[in-house]
Backbone atoms as SQL, in Angstrom:
CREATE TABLE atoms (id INTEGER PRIMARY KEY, chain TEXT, resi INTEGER, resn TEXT, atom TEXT, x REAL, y REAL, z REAL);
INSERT INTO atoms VALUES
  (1, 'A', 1, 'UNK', 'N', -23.969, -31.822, -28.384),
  (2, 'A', 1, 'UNK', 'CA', -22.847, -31.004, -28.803),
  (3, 'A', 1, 'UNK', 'C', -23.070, -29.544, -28.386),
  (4, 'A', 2, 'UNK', 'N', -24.107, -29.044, -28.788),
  (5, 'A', 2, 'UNK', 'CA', -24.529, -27.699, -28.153),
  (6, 'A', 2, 'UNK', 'C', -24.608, -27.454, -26.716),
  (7, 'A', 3, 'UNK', 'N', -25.345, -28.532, -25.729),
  (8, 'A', 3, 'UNK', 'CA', -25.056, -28.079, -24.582),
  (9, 'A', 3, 'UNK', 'C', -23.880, -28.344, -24.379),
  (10, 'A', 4, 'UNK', 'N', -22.416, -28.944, -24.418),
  (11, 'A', 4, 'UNK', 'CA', -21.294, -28.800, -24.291),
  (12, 'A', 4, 'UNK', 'C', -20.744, -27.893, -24.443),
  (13, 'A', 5, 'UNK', 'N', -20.912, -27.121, -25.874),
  (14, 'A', 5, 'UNK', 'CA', -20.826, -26.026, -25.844),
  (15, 'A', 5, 'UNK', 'C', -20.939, -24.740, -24.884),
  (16, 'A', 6, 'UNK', 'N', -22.207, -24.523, -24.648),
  (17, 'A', 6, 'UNK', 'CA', -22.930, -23.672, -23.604),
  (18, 'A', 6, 'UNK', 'C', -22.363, -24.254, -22.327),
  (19, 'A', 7, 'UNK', 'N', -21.880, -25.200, -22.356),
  (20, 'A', 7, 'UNK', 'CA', -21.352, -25.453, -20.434),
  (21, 'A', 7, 'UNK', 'C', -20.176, -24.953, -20.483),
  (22, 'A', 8, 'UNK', 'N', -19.512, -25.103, -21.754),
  (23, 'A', 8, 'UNK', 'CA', -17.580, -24.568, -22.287),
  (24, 'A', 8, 'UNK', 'C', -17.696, -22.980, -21.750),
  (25, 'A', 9, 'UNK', 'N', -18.865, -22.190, -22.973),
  (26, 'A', 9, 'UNK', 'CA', -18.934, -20.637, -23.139),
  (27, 'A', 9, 'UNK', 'C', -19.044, -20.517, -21.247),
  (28, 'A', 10, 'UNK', 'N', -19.999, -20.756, -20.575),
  (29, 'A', 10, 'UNK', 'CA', -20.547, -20.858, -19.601),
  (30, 'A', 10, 'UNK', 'C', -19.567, -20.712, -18.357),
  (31, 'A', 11, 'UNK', 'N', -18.485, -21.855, -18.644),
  (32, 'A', 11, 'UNK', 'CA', -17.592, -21.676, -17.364),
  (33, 'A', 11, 'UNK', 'C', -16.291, -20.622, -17.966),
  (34, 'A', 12, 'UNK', 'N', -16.293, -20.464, -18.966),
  (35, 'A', 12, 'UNK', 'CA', -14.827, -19.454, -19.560),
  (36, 'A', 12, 'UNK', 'C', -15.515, -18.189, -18.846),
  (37, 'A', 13, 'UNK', 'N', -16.532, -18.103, -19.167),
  (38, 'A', 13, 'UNK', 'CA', -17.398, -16.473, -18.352),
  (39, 'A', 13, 'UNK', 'C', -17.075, -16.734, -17.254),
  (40, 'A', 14, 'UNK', 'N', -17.532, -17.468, -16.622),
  (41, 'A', 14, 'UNK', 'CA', -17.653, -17.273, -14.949),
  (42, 'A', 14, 'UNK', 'C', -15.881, -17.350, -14.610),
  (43, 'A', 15, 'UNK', 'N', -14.864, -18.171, -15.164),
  (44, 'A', 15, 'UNK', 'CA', -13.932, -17.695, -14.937),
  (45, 'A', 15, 'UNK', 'C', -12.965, -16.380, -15.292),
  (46, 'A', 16, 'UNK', 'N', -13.634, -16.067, -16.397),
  (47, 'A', 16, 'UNK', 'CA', -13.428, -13.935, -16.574),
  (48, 'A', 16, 'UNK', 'C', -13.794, -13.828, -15.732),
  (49, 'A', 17, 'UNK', 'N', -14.764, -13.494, -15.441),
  (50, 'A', 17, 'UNK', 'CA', -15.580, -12.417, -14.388),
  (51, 'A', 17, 'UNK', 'C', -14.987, -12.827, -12.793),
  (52, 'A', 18, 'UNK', 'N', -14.668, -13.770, -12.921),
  (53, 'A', 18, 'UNK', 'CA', -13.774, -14.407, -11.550),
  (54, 'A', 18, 'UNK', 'C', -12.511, -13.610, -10.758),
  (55, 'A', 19, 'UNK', 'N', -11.677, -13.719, -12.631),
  (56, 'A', 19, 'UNK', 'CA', -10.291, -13.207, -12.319),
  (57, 'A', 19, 'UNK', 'C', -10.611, -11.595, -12.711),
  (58, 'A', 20, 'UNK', 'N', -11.690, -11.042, -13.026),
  (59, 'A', 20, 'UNK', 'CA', -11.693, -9.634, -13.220),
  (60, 'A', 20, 'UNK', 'C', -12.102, -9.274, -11.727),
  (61, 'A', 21, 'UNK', 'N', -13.083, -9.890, -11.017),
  (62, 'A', 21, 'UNK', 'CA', -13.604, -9.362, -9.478),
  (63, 'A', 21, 'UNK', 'C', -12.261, -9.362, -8.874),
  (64, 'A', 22, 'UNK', 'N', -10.926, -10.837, -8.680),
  (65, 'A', 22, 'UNK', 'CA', -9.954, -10.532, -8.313),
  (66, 'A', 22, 'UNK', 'C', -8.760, -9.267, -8.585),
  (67, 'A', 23, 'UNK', 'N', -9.198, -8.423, -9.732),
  (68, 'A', 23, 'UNK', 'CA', -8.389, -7.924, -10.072),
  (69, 'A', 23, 'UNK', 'C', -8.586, -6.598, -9.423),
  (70, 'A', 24, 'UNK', 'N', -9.609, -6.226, -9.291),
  (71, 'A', 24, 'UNK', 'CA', -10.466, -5.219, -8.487),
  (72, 'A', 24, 'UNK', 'C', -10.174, -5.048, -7.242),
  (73, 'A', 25, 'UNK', 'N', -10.630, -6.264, -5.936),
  (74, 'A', 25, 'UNK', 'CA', -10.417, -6.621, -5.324),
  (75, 'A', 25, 'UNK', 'C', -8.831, -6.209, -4.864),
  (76, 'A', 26, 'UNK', 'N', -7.615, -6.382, -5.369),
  (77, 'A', 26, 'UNK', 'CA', -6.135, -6.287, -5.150),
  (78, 'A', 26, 'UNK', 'C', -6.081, -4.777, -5.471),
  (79, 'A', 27, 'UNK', 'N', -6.669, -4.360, -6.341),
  (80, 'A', 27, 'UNK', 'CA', -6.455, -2.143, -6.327),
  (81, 'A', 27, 'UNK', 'C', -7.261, -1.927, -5.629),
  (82, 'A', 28, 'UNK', 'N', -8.232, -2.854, -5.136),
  (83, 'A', 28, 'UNK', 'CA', -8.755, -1.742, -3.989),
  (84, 'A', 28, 'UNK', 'C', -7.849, -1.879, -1.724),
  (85, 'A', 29, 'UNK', 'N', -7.435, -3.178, -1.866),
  (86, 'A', 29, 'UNK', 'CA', -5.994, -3.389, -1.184),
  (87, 'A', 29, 'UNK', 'C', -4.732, -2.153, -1.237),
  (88, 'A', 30, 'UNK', 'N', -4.463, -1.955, -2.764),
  (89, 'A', 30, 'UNK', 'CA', -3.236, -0.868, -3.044),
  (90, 'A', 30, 'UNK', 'C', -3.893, 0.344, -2.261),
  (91, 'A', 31, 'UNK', 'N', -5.210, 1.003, -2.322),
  (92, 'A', 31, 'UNK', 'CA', -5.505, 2.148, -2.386),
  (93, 'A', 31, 'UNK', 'C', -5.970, 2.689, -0.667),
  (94, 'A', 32, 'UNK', 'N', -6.200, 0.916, -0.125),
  (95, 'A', 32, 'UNK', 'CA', -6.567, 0.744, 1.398),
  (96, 'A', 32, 'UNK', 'C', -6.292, 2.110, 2.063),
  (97, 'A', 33, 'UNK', 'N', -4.586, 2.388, 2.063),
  (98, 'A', 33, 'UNK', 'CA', -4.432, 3.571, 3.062),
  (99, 'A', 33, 'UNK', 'C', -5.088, 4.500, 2.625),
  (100, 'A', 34, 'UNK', 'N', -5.278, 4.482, 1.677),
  (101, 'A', 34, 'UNK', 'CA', -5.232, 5.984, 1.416),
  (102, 'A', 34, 'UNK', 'C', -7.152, 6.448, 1.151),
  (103, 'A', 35, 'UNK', 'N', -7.680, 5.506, 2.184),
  (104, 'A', 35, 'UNK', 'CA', -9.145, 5.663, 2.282),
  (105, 'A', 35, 'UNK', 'C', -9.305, 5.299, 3.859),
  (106, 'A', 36, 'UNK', 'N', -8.289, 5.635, 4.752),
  (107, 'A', 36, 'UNK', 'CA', -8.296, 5.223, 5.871),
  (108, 'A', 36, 'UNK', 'C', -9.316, 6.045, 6.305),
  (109, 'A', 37, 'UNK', 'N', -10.399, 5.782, 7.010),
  (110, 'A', 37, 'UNK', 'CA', -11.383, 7.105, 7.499),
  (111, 'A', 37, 'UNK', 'C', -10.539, 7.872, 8.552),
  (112, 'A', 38, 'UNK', 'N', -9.741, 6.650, 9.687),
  (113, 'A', 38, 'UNK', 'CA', -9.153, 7.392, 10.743),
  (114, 'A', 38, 'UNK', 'C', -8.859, 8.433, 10.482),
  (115, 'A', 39, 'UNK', 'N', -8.100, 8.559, 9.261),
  (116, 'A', 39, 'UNK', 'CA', -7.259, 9.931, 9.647),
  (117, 'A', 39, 'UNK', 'C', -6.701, 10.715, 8.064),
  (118, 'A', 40, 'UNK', 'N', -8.399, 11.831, 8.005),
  (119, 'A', 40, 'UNK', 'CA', -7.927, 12.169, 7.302),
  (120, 'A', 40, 'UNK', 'C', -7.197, 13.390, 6.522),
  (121, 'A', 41, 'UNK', 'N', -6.962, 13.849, 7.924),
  (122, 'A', 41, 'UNK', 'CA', -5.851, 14.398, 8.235),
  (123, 'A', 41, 'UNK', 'C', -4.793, 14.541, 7.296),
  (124, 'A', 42, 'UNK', 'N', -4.386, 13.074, 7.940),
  (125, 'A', 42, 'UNK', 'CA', -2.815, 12.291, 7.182),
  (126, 'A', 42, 'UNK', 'C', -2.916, 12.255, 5.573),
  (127, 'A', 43, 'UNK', 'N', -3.938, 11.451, 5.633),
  (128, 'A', 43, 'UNK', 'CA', -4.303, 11.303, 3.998),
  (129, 'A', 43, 'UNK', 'C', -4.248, 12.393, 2.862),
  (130, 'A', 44, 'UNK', 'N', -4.876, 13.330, 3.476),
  (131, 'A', 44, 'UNK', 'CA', -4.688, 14.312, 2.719),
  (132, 'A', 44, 'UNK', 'C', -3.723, 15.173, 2.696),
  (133, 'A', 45, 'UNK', 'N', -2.841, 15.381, 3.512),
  (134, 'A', 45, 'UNK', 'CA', -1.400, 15.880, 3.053),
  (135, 'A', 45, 'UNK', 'C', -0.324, 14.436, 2.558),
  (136, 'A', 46, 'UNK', 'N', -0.503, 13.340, 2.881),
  (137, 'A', 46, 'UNK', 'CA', -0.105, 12.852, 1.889),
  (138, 'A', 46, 'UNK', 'C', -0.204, 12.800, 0.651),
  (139, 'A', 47, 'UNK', 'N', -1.543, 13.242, 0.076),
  (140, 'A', 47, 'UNK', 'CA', -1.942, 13.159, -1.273),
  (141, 'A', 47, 'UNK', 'C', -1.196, 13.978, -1.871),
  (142, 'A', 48, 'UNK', 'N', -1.509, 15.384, -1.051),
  (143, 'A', 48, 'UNK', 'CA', -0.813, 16.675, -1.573),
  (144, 'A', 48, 'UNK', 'C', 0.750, 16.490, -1.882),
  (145, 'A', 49, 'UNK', 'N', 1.435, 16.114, -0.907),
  (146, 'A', 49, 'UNK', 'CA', 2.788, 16.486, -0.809),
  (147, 'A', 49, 'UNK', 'C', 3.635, 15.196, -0.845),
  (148, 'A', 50, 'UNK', 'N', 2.820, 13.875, -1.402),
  (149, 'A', 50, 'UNK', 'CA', 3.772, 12.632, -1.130),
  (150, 'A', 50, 'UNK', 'C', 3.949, 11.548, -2.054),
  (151, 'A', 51, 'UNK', 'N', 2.428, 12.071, -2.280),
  (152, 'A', 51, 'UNK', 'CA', 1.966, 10.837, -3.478),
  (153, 'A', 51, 'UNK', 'C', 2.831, 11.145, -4.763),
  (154, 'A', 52, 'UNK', 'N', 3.150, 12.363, -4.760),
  (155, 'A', 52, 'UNK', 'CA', 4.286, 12.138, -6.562),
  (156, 'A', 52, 'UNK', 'C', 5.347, 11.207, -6.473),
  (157, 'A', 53, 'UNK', 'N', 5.724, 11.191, -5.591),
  (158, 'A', 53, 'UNK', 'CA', 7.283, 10.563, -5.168),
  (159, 'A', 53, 'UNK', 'C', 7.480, 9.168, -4.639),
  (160, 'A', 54, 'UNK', 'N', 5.711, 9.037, -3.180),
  (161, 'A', 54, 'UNK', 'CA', 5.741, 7.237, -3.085),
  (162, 'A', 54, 'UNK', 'C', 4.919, 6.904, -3.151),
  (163, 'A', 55, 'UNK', 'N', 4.069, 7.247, -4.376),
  (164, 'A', 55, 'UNK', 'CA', 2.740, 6.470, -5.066),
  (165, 'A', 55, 'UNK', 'C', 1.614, 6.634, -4.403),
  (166, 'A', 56, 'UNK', 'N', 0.491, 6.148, -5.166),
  (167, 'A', 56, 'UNK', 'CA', -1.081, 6.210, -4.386),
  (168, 'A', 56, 'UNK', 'C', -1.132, 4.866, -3.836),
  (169, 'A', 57, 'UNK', 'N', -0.311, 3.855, -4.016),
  (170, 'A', 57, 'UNK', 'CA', -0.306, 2.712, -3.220),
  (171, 'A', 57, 'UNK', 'C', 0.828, 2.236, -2.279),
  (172, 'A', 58, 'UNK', 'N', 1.603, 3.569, -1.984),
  (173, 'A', 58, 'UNK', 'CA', 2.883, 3.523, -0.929),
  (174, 'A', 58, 'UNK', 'C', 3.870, 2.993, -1.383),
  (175, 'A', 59, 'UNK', 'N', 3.683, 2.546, -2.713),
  (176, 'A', 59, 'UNK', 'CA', 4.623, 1.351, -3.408),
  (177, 'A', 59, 'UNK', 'C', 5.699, 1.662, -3.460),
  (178, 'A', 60, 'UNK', 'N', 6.048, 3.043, -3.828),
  (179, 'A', 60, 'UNK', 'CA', 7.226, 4.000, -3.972),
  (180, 'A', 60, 'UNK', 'C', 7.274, 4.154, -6.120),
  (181, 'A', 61, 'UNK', 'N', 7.480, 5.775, -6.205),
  (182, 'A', 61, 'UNK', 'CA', 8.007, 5.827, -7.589),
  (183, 'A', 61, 'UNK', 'C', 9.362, 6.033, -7.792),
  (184, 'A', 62, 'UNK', 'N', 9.904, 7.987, -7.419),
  (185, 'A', 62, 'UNK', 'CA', 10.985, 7.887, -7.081),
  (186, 'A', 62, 'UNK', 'C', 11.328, 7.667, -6.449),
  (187, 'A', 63, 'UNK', 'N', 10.487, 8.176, -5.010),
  (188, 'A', 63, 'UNK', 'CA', 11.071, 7.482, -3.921),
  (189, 'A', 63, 'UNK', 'C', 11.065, 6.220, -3.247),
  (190, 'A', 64, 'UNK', 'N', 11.283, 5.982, -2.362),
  (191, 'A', 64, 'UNK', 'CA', 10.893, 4.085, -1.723),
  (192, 'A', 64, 'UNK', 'C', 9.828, 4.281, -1.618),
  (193, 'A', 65, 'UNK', 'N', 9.268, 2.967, -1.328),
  (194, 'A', 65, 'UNK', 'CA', 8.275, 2.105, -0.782),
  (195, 'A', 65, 'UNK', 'C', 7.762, 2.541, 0.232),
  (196, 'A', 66, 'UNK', 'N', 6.856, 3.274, 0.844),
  (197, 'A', 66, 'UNK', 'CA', 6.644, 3.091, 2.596),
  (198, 'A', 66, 'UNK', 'C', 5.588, 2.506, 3.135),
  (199, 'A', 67, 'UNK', 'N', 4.856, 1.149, 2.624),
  (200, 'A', 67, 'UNK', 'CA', 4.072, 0.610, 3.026),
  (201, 'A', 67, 'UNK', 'C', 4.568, -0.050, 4.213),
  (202, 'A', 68, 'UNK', 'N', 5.682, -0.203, 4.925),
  (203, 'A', 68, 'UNK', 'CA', 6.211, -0.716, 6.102),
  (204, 'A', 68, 'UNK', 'C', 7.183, -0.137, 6.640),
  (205, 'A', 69, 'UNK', 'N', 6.665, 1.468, 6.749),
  (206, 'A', 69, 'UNK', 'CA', 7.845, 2.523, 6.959),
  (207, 'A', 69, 'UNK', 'C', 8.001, 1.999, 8.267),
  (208, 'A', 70, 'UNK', 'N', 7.018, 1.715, 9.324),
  (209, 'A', 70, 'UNK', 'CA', 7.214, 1.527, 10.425),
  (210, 'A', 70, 'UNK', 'C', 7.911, 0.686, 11.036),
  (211, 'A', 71, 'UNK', 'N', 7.801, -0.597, 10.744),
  (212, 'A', 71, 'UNK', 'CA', 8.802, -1.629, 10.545),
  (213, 'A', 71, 'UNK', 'C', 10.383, -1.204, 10.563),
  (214, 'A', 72, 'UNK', 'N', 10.472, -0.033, 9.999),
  (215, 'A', 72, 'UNK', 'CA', 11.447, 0.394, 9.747),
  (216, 'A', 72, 'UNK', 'C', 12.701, 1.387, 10.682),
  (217, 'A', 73, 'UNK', 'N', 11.519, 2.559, 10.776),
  (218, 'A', 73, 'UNK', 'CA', 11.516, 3.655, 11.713),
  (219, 'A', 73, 'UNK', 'C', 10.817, 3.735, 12.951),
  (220, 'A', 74, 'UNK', 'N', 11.130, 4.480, 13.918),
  (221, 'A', 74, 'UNK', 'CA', 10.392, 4.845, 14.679),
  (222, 'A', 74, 'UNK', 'C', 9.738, 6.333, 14.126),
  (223, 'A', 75, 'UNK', 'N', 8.576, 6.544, 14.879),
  (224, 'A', 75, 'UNK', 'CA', 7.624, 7.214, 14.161),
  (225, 'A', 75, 'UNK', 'C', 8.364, 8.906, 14.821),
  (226, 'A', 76, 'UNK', 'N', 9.186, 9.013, 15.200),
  (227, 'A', 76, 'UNK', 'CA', 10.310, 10.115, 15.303),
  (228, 'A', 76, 'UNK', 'C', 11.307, 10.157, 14.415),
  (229, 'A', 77, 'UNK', 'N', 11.684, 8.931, 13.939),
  (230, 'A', 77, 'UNK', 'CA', 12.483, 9.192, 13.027),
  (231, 'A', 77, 'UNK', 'C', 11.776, 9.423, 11.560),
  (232, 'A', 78, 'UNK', 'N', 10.480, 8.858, 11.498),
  (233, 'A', 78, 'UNK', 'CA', 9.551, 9.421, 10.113),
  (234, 'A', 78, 'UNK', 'C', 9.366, 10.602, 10.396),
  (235, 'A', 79, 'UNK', 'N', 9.422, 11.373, 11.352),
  (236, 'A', 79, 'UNK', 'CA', 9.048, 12.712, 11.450),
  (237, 'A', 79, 'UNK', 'C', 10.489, 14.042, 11.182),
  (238, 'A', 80, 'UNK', 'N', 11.519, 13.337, 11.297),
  (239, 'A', 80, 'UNK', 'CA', 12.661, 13.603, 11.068),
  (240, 'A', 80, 'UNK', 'C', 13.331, 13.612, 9.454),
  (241, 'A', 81, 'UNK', 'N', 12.550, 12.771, 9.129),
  (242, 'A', 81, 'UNK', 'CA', 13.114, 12.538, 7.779),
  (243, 'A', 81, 'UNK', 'C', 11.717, 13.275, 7.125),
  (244, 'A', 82, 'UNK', 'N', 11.004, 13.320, 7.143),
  (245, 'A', 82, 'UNK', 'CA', 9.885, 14.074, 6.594),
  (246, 'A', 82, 'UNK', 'C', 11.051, 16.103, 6.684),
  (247, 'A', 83, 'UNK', 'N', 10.574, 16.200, 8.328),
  (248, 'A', 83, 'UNK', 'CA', 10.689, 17.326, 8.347),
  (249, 'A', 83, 'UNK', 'C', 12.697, 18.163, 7.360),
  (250, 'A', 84, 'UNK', 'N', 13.276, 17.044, 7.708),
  (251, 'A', 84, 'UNK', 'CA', 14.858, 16.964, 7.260),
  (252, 'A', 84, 'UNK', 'C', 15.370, 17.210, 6.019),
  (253, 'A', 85, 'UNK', 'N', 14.626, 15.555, 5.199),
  (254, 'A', 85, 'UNK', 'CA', 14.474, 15.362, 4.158),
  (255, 'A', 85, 'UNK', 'C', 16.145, 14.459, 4.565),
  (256, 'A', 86, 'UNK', 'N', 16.950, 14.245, 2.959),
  (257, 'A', 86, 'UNK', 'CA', 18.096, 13.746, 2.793),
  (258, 'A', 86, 'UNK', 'C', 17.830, 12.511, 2.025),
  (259, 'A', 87, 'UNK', 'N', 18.799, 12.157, 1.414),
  (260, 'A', 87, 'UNK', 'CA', 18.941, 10.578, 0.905),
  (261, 'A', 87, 'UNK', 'C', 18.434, 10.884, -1.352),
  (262, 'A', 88, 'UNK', 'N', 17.896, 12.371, -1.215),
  (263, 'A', 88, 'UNK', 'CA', 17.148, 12.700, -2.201),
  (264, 'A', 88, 'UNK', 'C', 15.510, 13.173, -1.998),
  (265, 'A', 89, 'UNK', 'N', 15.585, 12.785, -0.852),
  (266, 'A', 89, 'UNK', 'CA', 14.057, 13.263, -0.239),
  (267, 'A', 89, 'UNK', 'C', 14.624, 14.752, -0.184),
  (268, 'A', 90, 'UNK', 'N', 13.416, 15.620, -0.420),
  (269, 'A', 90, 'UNK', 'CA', 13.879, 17.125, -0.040),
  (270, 'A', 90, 'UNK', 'C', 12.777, 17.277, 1.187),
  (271, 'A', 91, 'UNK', 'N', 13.556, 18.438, 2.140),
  (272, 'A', 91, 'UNK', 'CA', 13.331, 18.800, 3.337),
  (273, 'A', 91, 'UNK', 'C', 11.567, 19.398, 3.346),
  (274, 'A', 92, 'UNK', 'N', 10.615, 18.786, 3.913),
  (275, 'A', 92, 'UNK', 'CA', 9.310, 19.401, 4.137),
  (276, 'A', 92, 'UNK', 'C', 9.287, 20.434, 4.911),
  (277, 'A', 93, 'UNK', 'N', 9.986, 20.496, 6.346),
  (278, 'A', 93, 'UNK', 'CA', 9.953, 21.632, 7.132),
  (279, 'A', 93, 'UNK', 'C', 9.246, 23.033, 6.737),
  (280, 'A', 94, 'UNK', 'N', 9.696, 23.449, 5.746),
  (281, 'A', 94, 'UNK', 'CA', 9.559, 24.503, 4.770),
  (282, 'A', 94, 'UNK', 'C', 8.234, 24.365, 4.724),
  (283, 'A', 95, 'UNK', 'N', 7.222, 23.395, 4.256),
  (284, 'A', 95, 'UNK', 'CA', 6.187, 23.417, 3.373),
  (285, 'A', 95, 'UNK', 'C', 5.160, 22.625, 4.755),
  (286, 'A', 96, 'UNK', 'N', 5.034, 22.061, 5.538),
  (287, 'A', 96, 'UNK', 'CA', 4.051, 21.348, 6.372),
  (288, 'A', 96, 'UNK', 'C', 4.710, 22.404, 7.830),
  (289, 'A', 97, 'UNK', 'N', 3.626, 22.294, 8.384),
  (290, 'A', 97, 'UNK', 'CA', 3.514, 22.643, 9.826),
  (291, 'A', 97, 'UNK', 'C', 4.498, 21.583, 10.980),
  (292, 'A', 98, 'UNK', 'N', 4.801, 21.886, 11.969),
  (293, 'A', 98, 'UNK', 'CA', 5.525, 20.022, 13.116),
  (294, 'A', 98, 'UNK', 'C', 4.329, 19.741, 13.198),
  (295, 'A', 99, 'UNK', 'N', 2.801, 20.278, 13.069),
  (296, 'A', 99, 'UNK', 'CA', 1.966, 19.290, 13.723),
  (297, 'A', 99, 'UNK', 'C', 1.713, 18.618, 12.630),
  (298, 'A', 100, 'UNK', 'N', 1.622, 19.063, 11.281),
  (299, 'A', 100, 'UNK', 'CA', 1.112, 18.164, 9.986),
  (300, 'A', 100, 'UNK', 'C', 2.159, 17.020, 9.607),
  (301, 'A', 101, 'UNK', 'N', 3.251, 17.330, 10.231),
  (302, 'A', 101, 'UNK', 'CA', 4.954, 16.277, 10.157),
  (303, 'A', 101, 'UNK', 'C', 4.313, 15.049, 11.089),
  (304, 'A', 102, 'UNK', 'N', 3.850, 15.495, 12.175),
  (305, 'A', 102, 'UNK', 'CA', 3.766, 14.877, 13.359),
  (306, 'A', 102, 'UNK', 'C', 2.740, 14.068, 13.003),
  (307, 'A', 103, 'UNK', 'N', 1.369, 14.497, 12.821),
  (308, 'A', 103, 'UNK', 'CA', 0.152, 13.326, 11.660),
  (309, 'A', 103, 'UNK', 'C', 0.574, 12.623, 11.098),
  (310, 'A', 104, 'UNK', 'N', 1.587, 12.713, 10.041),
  (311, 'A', 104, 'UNK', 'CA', 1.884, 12.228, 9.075),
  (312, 'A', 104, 'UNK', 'C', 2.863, 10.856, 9.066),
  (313, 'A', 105, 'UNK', 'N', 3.465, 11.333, 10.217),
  (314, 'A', 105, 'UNK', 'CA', 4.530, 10.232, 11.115),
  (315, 'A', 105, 'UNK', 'C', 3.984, 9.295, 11.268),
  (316, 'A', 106, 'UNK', 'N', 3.164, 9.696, 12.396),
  (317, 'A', 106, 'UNK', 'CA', 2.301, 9.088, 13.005),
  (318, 'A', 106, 'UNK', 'C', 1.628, 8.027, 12.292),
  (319, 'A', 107, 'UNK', 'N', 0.459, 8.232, 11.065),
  (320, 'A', 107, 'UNK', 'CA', 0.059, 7.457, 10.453),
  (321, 'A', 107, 'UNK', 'C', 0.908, 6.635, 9.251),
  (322, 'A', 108, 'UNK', 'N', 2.146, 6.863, 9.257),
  (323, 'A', 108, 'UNK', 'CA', 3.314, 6.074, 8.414),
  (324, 'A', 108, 'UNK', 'C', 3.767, 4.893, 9.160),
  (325, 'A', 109, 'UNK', 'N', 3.801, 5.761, 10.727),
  (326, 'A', 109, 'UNK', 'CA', 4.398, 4.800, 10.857),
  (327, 'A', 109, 'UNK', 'C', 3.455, 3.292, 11.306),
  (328, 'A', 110, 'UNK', 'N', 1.640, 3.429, 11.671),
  (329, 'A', 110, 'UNK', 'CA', 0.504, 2.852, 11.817),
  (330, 'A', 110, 'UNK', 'C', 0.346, 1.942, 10.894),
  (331, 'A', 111, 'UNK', 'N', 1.094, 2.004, 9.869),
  (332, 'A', 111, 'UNK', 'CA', 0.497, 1.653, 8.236),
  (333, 'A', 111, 'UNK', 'C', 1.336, -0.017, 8.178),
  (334, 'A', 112, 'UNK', 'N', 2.044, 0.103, 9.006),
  (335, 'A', 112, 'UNK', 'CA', 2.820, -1.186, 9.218),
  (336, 'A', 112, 'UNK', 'C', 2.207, -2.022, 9.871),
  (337, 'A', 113, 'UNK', 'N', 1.333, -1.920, 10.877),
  (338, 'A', 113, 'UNK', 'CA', 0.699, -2.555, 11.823),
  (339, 'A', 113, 'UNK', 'C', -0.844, -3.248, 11.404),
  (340, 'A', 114, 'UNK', 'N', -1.220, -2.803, 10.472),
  (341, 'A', 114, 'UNK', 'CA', -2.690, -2.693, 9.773),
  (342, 'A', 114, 'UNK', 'C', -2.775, -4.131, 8.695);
């Protein structure tokens, strides 16, 4: 009866610790881009100037989603709508450099391909 026991306690653990490594595992997926070594450049004016609006996992809060901006856009038109703004996005122009627009494109629009 006891070792039944201990084989019961035994596998309920190993299946916690199972679905907790999986759980880990999937936020560290969300956070992927945004530990890209390539470029961190990008990363870090995204942090600054992006992450309030489409999350630390691209997911989107207020704004959309852009984990498949590219898919979407061409990486001129992410640079357009960055620098532009519209839709409720407000205009960056003002606040980033064309070359920090142009990084930023750039690796938005990469993020699809990965």
């Amino acid at each position: 009866m006891m070792k039944t026991f201990c084989l019961m306690l035994l596998s309920m653990a190993t299946f916690v610790l199972a679905a907790g490594c999986q759980g880990n595992r999937q936020g560290a997926e969300e956070h992927e881009a945004l530990a890209d070594p390539n470029n961190k450049a990008a990363v870090a004016i995204y942090k600054r100037q992006c992450i309030s609006c489409h999350a630390a996992d691209l997911g989107g809060r207020v704004g959309p989603s852009l984990k498949e901006l590219g898919a979407i856009m061409s990486t001129e038109q992410i640079a357009g709508k960055i620098a532009e703004g519209g839709s409720g996005m407000p205009a960056f122009s003002n606040k980033l450099t064309k070359e920090e627009i142009n990084l930023l494109a750039v690796w938005l629009d990469q993020l699809e391909t990965r």
